[in-house]
C-alpha positions in Angstrom: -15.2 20.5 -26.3 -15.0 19.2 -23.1 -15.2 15.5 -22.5 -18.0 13.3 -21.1 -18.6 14.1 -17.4 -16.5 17.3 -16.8 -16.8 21.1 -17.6 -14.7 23.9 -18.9 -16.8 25.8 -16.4 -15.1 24.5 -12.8 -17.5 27.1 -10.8 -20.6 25.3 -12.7 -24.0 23.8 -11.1 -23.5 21.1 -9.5 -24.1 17.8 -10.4 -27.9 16.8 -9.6 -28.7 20.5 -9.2 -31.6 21.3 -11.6 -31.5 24.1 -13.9 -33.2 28.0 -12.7 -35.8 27.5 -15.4 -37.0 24.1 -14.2 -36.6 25.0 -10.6 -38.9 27.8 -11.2 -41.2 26.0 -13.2 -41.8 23.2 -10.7 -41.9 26.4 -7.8 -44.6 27.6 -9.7 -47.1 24.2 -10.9 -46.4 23.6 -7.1 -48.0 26.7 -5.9 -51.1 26.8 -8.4 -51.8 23.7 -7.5 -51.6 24.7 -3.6 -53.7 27.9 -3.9 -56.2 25.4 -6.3 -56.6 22.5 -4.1 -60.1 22.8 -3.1 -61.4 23.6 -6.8 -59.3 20.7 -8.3 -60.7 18.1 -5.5 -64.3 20.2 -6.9 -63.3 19.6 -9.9 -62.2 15.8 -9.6 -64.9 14.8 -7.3 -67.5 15.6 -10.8 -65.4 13.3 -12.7 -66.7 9.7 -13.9 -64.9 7.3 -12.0 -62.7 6.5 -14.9 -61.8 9.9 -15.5 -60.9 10.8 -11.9 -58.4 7.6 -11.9 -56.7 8.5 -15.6 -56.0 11.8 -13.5 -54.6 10.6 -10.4 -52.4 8.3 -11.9 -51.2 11.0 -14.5 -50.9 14.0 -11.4 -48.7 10.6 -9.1 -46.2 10.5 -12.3 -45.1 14.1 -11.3 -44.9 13.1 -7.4 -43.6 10.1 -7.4 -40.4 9.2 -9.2 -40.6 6.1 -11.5 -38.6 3.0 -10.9 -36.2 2.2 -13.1 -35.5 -1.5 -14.1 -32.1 -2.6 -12.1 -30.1 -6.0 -13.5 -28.2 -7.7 -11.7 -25.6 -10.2 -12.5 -24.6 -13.0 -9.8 -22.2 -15.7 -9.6 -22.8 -18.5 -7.4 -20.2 -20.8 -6.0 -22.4 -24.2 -5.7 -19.5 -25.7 -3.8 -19.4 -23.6 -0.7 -23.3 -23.6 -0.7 -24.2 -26.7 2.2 -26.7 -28.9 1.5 -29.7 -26.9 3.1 -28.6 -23.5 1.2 -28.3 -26.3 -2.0 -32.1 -27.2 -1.5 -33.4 -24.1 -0.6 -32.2 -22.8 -3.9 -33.8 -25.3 -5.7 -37.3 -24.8 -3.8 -37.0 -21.1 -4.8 -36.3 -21.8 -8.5 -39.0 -24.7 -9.0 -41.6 -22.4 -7.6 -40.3 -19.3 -9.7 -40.5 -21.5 -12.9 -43.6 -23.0 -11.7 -45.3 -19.4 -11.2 -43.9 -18.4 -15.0 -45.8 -21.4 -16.5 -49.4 -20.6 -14.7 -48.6 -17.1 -15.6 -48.2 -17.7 -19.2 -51.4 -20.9 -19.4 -53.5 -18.1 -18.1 -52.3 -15.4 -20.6 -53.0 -17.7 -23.4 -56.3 -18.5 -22.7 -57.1 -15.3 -22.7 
């Protein structure tokens, strides 16, 4: 077995390519949805507000790719900061703690 990453199969797809059968899959929702447009606007436009918005929102998951959640790790050298980088820093750190707490008083009054 090959290991993690790399192929016994050197003229393979390429990395990032997608597979025929999905390719073809997502060729073809694409184009009954094109040749459909009019009835599923129909179709929407009847819906109760709710229902028309659960829809959209689940129809944008296929268009629009989802974020994924990015850390990132920093290391800050407080002695090459000046003074004015120094308070900045500070302002921007009070206010994000600050924010946290009203968001969490309001949650638990909920």
């Amino acid at each position: 077995m090959a290991p993690k990453g790399h192929t016994n199969n050197p003229h393979g797809r390429p990395k990032g390519t997608p597979n025929k059968v999905t390719q073809d899959l997502k060729t073809w929702v694409y184009q009954l949805l094109s040749k459909n447009r009019k009835l599923i606007e129909q179709d929407m436009n009847g819906m109760e507000p709710h229902q028309r918005s659960a829809l959209f929102e689940k129809l944008l998951a296929y268009a629009i790719p989802k974020l994924q959640r990015v850390e990132a790790e920093a290391t800050i050298d407080f002695n090459t900061l000046s003074n004015e980088q120094l308070n900045q820093l500070i302002t921007e750190l009070t206010k994000h703690t600050e924010n946290e707490q009203i968001e969490q008083n309001g949650n638990s009054a909920d």
